[in-house]
Jmol script that loads the backbone (N, CA, C; Angstrom):
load data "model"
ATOM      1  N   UNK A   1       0.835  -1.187   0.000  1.00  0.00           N
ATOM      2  CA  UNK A   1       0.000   0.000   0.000  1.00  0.00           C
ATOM      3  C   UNK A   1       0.874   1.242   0.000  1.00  0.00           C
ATOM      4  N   UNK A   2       0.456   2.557  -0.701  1.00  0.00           N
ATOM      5  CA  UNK A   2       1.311   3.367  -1.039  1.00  0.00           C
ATOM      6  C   UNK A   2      -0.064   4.602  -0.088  1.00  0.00           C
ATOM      7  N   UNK A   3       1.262   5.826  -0.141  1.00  0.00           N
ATOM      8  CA  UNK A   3       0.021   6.889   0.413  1.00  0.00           C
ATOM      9  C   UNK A   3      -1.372   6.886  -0.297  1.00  0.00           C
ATOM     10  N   UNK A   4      -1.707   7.172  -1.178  1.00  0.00           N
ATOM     11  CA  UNK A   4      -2.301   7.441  -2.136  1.00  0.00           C
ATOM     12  C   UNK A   4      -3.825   6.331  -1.633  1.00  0.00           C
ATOM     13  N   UNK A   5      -3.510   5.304  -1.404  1.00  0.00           N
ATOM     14  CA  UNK A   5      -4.130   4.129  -1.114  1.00  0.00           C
ATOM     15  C   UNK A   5      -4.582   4.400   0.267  1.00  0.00           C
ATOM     16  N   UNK A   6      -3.901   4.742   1.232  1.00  0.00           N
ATOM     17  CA  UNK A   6      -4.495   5.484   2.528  1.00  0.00           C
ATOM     18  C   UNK A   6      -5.698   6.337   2.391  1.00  0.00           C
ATOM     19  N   UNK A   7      -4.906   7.355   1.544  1.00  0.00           N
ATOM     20  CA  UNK A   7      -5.487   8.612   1.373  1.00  0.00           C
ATOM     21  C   UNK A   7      -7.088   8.281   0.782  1.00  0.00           C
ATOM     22  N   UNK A   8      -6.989   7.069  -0.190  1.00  0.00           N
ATOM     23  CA  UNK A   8      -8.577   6.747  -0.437  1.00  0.00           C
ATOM     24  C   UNK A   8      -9.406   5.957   0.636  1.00  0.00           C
ATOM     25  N   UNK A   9      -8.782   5.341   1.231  1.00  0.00           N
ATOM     26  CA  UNK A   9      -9.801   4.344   2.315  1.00  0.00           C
ATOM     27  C   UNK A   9      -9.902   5.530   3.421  1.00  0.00           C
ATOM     28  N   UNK A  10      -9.161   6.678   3.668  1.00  0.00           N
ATOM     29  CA  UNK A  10      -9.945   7.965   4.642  1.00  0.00           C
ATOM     30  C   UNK A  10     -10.673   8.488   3.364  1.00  0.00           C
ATOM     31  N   UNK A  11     -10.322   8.674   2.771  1.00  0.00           N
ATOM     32  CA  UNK A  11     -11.893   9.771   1.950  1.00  0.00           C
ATOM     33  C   UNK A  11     -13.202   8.974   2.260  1.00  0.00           C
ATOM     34  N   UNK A  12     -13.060   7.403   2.107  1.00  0.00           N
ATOM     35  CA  UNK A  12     -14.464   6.561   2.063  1.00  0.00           C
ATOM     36  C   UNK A  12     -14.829   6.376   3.447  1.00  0.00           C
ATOM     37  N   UNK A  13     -13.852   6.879   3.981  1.00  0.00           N
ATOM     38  CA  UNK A  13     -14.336   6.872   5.630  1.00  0.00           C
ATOM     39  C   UNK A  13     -14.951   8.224   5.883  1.00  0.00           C
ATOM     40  N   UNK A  14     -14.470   9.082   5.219  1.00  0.00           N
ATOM     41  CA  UNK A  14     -14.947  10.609   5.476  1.00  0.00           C
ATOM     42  C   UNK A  14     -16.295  10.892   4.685  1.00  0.00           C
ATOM     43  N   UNK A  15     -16.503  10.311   3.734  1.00  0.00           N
ATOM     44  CA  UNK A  15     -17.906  10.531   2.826  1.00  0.00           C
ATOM     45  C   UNK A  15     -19.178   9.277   3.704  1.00  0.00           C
ATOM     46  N   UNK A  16     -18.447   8.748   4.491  1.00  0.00           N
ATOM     47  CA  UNK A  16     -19.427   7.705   5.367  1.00  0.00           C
ATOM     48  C   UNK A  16     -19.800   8.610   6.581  1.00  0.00           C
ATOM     49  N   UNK A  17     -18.595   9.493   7.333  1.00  0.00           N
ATOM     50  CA  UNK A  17     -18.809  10.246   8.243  1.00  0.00           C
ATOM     51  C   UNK A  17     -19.538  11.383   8.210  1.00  0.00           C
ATOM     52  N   UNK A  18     -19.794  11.786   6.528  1.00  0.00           N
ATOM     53  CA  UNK A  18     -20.484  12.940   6.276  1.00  0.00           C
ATOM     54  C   UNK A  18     -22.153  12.410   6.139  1.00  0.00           C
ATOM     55  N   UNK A  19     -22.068  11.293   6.009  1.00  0.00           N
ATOM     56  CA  UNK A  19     -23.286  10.853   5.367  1.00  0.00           C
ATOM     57  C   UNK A  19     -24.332  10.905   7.062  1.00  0.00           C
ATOM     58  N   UNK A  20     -23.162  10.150   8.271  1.00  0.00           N
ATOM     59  CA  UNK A  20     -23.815   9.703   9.395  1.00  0.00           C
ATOM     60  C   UNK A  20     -23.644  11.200  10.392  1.00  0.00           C
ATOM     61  N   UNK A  21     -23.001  12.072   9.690  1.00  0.00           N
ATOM     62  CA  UNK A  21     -23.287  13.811  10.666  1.00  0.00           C
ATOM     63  C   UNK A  21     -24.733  14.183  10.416  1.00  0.00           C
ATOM     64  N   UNK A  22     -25.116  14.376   8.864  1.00  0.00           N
ATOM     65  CA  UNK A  22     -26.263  14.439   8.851  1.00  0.00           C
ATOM     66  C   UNK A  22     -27.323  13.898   9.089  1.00  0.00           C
ATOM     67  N   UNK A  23     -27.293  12.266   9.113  1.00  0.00           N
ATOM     68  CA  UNK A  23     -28.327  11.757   9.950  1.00  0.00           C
ATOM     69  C   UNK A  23     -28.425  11.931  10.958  1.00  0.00           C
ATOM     70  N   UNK A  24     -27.549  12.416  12.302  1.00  0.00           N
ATOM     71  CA  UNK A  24     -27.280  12.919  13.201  1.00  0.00           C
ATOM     72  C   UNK A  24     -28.138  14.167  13.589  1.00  0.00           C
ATOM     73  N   UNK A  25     -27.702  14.853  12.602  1.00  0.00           N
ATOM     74  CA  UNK A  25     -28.540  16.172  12.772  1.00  0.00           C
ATOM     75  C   UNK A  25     -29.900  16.564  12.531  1.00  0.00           C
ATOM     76  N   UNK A  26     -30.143  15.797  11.592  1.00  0.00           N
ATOM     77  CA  UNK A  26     -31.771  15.849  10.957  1.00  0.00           C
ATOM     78  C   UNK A  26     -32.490  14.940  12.213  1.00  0.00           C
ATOM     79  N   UNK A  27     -31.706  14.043  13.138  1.00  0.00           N
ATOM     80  CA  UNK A  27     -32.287  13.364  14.256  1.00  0.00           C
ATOM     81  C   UNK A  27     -32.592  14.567  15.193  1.00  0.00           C
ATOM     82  N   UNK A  28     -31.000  15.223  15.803  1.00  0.00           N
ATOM     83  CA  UNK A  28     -31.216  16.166  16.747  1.00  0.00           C
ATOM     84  C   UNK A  28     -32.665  17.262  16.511  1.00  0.00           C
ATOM     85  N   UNK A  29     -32.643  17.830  15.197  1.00  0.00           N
ATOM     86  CA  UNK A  29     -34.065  18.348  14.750  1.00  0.00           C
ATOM     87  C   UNK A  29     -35.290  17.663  15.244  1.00  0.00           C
ATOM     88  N   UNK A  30     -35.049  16.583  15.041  1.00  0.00           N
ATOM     89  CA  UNK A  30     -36.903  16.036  15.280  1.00  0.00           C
ATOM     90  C   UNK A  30     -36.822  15.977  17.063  1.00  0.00           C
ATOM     91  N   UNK A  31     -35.502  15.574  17.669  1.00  0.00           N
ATOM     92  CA  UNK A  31     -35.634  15.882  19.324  1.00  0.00           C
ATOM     93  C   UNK A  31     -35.587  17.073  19.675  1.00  0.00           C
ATOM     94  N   UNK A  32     -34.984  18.198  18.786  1.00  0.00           N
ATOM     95  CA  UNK A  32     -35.299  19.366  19.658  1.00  0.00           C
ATOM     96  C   UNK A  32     -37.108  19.692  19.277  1.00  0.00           C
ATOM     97  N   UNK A  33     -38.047  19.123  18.024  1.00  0.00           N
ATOM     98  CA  UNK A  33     -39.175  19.525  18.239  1.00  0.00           C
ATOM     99  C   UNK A  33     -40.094  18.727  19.160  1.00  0.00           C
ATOM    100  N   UNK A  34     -39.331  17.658  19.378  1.00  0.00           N
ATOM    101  CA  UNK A  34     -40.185  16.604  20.580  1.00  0.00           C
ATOM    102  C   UNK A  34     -39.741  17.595  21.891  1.00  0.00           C
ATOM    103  N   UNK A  35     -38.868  17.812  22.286  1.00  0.00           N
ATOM    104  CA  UNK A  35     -38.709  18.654  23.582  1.00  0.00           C
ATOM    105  C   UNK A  35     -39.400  19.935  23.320  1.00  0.00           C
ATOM    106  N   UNK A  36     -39.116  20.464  22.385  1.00  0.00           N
ATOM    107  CA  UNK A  36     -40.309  21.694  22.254  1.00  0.00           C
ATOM    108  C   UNK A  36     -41.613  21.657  22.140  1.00  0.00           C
ATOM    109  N   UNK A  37     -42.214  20.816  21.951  1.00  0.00           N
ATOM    110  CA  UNK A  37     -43.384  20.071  22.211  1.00  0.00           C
ATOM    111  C   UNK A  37     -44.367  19.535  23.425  1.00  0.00           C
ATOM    112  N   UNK A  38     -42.929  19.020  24.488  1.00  0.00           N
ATOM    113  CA  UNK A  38     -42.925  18.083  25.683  1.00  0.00           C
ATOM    114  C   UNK A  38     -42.523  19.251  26.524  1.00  0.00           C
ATOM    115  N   UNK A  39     -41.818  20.626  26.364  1.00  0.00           N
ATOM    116  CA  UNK A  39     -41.187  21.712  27.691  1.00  0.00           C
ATOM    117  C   UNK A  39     -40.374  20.592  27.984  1.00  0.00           C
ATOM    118  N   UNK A  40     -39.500  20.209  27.460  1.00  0.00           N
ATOM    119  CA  UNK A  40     -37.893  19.780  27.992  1.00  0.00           C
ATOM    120  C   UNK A  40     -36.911  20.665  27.641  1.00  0.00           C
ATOM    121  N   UNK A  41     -35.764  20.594  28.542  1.00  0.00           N
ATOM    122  CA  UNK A  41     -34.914  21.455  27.867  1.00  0.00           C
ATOM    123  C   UNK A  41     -34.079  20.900  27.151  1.00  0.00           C
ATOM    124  N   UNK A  42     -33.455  21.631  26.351  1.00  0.00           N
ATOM    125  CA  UNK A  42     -32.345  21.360  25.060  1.00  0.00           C
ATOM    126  C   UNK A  42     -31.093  20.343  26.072  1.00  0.00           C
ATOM    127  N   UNK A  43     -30.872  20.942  26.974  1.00  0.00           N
ATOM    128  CA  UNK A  43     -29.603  20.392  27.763  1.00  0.00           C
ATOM    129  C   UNK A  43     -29.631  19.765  28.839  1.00  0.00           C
ATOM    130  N   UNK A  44     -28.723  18.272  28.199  1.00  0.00           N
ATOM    131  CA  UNK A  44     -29.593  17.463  29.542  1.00  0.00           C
ATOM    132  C   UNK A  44     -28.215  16.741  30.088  1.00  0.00           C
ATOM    133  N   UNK A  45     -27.602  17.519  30.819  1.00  0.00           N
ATOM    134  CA  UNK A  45     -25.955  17.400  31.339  1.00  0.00           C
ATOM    135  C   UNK A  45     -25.721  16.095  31.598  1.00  0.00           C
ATOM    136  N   UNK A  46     -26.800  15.072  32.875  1.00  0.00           N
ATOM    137  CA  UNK A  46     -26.229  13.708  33.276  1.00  0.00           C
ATOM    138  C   UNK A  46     -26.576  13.116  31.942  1.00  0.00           C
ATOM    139  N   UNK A  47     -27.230  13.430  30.850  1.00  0.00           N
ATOM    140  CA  UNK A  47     -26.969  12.385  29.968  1.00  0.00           C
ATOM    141  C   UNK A  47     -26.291  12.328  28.897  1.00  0.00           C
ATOM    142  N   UNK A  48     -25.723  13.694  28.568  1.00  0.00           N
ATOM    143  CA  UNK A  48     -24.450  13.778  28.031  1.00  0.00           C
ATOM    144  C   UNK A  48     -23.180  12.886  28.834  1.00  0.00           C
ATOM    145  N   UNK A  49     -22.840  13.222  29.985  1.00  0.00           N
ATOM    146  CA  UNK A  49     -21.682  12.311  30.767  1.00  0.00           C
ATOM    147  C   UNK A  49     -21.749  11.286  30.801  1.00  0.00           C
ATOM    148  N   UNK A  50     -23.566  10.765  30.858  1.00  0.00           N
ATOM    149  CA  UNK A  50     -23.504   9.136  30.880  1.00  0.00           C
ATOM    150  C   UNK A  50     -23.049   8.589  29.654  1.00  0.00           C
ATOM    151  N   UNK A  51     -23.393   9.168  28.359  1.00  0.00           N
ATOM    152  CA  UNK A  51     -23.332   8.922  27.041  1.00  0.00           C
ATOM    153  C   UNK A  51     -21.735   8.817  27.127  1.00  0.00           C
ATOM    154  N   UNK A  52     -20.884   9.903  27.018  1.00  0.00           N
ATOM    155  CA  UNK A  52     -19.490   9.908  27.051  1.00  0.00           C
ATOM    156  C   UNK A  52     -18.689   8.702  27.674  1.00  0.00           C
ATOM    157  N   UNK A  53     -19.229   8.436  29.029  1.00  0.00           N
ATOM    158  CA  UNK A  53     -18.380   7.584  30.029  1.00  0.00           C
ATOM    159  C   UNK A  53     -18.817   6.027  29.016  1.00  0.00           C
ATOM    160  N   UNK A  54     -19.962   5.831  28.690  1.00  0.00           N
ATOM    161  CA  UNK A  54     -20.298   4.574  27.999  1.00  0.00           C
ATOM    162  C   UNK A  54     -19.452   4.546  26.840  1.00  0.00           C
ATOM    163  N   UNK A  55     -19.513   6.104  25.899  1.00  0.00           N
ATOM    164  CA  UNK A  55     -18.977   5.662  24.675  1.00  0.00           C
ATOM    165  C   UNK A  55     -16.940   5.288  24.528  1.00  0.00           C
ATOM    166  N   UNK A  56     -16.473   6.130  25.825  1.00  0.00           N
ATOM    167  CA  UNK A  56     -15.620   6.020  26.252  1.00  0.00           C
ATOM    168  C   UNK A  56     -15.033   4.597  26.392  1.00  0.00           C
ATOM    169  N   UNK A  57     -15.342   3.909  26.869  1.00  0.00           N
ATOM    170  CA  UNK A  57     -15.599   2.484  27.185  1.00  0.00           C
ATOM    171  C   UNK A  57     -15.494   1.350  25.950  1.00  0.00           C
ATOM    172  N   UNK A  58     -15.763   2.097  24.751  1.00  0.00           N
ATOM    173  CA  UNK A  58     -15.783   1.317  23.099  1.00  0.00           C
ATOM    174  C   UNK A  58     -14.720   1.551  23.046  1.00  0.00           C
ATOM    175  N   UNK A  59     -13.468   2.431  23.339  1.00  0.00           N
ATOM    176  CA  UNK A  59     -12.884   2.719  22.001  1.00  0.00           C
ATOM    177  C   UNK A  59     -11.349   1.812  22.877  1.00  0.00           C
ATOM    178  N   UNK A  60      -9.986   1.601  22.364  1.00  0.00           N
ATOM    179  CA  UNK A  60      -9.443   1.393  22.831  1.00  0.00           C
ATOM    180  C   UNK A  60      -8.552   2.098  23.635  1.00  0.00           C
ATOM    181  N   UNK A  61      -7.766   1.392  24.644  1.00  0.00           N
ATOM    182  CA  UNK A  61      -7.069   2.706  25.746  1.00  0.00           C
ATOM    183  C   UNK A  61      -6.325   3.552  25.048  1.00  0.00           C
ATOM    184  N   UNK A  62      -6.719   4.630  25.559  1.00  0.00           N
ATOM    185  CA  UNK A  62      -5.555   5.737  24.965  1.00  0.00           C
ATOM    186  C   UNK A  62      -6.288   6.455  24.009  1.00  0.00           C
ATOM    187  N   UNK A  63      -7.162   6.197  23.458  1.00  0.00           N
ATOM    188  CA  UNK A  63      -8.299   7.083  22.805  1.00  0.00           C
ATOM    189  C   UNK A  63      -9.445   7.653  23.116  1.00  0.00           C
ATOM    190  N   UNK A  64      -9.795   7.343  24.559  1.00  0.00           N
ATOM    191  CA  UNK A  64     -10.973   8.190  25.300  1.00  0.00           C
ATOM    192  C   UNK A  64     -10.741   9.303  25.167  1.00  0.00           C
ATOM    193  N   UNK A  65      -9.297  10.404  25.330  1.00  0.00           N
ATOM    194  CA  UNK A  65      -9.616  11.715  25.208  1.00  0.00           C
ATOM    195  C   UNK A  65     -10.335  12.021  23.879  1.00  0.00           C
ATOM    196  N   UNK A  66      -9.976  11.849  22.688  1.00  0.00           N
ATOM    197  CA  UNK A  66     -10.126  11.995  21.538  1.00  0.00           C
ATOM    198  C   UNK A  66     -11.397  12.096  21.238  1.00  0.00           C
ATOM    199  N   UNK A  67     -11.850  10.199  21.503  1.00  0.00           N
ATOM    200  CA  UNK A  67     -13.458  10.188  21.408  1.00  0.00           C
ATOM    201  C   UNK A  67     -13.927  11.288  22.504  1.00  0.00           C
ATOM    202  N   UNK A  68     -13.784  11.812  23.779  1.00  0.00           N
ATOM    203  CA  UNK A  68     -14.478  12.415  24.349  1.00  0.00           C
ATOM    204  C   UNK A  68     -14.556  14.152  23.846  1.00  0.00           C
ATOM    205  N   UNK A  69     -13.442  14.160  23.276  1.00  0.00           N
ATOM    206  CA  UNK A  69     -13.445  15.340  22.657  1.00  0.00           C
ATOM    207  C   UNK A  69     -14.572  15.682  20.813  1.00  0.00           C
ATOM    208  N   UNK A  70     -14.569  14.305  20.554  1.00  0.00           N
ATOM    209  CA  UNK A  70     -15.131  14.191  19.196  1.00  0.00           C
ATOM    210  C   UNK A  70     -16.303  14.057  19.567  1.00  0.00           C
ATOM    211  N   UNK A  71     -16.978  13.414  20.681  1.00  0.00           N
ATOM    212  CA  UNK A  71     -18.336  13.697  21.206  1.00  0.00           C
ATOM    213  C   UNK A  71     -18.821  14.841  22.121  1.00  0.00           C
ATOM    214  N   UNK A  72     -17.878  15.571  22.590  1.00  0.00           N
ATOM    215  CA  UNK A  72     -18.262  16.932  23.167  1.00  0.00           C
ATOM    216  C   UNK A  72     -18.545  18.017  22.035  1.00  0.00           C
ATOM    217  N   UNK A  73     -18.071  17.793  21.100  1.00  0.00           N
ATOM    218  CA  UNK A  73     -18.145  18.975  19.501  1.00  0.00           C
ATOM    219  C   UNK A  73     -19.326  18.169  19.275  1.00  0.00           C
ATOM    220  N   UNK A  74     -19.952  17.018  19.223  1.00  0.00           N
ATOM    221  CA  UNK A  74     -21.136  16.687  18.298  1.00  0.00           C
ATOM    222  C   UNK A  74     -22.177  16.965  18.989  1.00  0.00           C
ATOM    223  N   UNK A  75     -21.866  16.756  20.494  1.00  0.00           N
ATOM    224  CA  UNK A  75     -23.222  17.145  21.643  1.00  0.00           C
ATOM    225  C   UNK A  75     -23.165  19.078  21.501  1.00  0.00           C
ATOM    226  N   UNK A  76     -22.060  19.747  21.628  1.00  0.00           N
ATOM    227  CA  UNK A  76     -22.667  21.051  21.209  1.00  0.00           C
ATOM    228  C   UNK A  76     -23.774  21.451  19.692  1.00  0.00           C
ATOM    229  N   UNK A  77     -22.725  20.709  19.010  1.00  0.00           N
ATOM    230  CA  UNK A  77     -23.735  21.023  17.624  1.00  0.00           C
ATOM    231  C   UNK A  77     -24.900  20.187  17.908  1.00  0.00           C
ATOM    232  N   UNK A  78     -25.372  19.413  18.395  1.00  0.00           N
ATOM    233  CA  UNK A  78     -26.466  18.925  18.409  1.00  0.00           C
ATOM    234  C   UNK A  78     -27.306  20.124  19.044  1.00  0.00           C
ATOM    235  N   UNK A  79     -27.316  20.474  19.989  1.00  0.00           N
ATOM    236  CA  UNK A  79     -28.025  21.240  21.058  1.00  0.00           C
ATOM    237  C   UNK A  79     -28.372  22.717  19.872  1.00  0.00           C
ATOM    238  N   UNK A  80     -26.881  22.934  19.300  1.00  0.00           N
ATOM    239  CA  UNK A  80     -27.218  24.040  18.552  1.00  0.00           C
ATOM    240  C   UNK A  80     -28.497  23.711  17.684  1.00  0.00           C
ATOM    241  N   UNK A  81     -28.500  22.733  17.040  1.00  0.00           N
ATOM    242  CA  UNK A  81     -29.340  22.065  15.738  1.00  0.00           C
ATOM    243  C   UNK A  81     -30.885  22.382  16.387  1.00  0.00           C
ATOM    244  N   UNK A  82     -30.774  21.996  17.907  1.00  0.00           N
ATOM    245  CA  UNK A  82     -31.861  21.977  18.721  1.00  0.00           C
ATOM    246  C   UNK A  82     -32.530  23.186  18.882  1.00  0.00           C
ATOM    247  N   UNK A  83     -31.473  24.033  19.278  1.00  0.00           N
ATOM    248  CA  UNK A  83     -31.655  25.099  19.954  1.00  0.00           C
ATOM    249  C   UNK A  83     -32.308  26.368  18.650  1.00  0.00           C
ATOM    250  N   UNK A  84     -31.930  25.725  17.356  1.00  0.00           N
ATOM    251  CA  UNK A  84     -31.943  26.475  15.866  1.00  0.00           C
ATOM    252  C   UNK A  84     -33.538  26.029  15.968  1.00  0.00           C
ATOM    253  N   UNK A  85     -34.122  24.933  15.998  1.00  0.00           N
ATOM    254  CA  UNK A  85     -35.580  24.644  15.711  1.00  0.00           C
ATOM    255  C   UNK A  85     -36.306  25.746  16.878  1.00  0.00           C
ATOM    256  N   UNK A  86     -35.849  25.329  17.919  1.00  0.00           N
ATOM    257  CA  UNK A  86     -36.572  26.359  18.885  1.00  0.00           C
ATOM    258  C   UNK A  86     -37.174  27.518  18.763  1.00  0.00           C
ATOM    259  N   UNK A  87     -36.189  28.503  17.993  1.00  0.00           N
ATOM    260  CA  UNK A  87     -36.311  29.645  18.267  1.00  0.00           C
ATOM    261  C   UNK A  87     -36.589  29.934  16.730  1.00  0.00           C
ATOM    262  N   UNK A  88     -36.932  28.944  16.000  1.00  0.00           N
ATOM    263  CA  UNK A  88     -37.290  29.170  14.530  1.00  0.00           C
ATOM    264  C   UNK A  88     -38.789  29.363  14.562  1.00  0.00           C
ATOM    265  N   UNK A  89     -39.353  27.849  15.759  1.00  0.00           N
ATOM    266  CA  UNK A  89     -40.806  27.853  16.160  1.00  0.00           C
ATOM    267  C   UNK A  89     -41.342  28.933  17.706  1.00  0.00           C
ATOM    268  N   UNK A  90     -40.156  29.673  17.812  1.00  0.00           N
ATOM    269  CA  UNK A  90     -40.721  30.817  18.465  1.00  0.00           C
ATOM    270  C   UNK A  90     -41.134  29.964  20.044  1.00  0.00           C
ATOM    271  N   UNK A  91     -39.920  29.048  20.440  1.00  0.00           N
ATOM    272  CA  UNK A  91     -39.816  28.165  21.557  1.00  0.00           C
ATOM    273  C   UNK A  91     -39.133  28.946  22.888  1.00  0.00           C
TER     274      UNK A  91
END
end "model"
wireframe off; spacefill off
backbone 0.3
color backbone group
């Protein structure tokens, strides 16, 4: 295997990662209109940490910061995604 050959099995990893951000987000949308719906709030701290400490737990040692850092950027943008329906429907 030469760079080049790397460089394609991350692009097909990155056009998979783009594919599963947006399902991601078009999810966070339909929960921020179920909480806007239900009076929940956008931010729900113990279950962000629980989420982290579990997902933490998948990856192998020495990569929890990483993943915890790659899931602290997706839980903000989520909330944002959330927080965008809200105040679109005047929440």
């Amino acid at each position: 295997m030469d760079l080049n050959d790397f460089r394609r099995q991350m692009d097909e990893i990155d056009q998979g990662l783009v594919g599963l951000f947006e399902r991601r987000m078009d999810l966070s949308a339909q929960i921020g209109l179920y909480k806007m719906e239900n009076n929940l709030p956008v931010y729900d701290p113990a279950r962000e940490q629980e989420k982290l400490k579990e997902l933490a737990g998948k990856v192998k040692e020495g990569r929890e910061p990483g993943l915890i850092a790659l899931y602290t950027l997706l839980f903000e943008l989520s909330r944002s995604e959330q927080e965008g329906i809200l105040n679109r429907k005047g929440g």
